[in-house]
C-alpha positions as CSV (number, residue, x, y, z in Angstrom):
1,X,7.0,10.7,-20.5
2,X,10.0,12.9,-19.1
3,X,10.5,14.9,-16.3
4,X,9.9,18.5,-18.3
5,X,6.4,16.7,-19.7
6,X,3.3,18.1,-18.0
7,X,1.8,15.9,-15.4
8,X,-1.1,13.4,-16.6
9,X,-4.6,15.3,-16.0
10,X,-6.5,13.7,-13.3
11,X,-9.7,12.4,-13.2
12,X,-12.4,15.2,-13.1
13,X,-15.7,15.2,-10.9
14,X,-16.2,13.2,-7.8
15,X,-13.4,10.6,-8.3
16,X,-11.5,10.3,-6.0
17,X,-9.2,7.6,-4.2
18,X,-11.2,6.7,-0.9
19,X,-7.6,4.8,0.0
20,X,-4.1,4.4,-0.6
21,X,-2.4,0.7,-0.4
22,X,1.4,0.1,-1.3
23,X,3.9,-2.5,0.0
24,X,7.2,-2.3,1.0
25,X,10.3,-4.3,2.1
26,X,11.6,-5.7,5.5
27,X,14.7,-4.1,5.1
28,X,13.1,-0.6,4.5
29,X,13.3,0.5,7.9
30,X,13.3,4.3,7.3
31,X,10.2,4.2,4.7
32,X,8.1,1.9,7.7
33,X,8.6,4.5,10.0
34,X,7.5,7.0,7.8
35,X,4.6,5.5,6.7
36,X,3.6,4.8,10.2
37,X,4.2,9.0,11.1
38,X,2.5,9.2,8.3
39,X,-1.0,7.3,9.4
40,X,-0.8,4.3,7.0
41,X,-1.6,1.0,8.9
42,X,-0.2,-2.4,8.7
43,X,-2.2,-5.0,7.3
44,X,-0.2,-8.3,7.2
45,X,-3.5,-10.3,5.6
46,X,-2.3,-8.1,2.5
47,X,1.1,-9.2,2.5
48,X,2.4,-10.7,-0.4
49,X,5.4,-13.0,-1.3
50,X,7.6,-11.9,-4.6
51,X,9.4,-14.8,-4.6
52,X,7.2,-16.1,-7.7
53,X,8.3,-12.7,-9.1
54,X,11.7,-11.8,-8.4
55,X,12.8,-15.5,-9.4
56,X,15.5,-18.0,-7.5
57,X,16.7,-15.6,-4.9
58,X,17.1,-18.0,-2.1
59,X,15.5,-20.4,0.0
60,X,12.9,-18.5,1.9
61,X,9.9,-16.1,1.0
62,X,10.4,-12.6,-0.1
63,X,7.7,-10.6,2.1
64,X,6.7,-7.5,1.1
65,X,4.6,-5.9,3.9
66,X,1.2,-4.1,2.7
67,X,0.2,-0.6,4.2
68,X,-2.9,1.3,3.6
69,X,-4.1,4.7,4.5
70,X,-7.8,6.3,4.4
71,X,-7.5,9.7,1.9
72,X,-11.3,10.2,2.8
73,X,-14.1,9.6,5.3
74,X,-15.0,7.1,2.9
75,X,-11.7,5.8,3.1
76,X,-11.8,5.3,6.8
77,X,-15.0,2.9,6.6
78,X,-13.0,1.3,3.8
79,X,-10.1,0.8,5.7
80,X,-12.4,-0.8,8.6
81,X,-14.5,-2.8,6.6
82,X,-11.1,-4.4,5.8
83,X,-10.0,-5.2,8.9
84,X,-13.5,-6.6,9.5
85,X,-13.4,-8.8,6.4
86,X,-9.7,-9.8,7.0
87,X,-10.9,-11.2,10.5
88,X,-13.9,-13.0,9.5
């Protein structure tokens, strides 16, 4: 794919994503502050360390710091219920 292809067609009917996740890096202080103006929410139980990933790169862990944000109603109880399940 290029940039002068056409975009991928997306999913027709009632699909849609209820949330969406990413992770990001310490470091990236700019992109955390957007994603907070932005109404994504931390949720360190989601965090994940690339260390196994990115190889020897030191002695400590490599965090990368999971956001989410609800897209729909639906998204919303998702985004609770994981909150709730991540407490329990």
């Amino acid at each position: 794919m290029t940039l002068s292809d056409p975009p991928p067609q997306l999913p027709t009917g009632n699909r849609r994503a209820e949330v969406l996740a990413l992770h990001t890096a310490e470091f990236m202080v700019g992109a955390r502050a957007l994603y907070d103006r932005l109404g994504f929410q931390r949720v360190p139980d989601l965090d994940a360390d690339l260390r196994n990933y990115l190889g020897s790169c030191g002695q400590g862990p490599v965090p990368a710091l999971a956001y989410i944000r609800p897209l729909t109603p639906a998204g919303v109880d998702a985004a609770s219920h994981v909150d709730e399940e991540l407490a329990s």
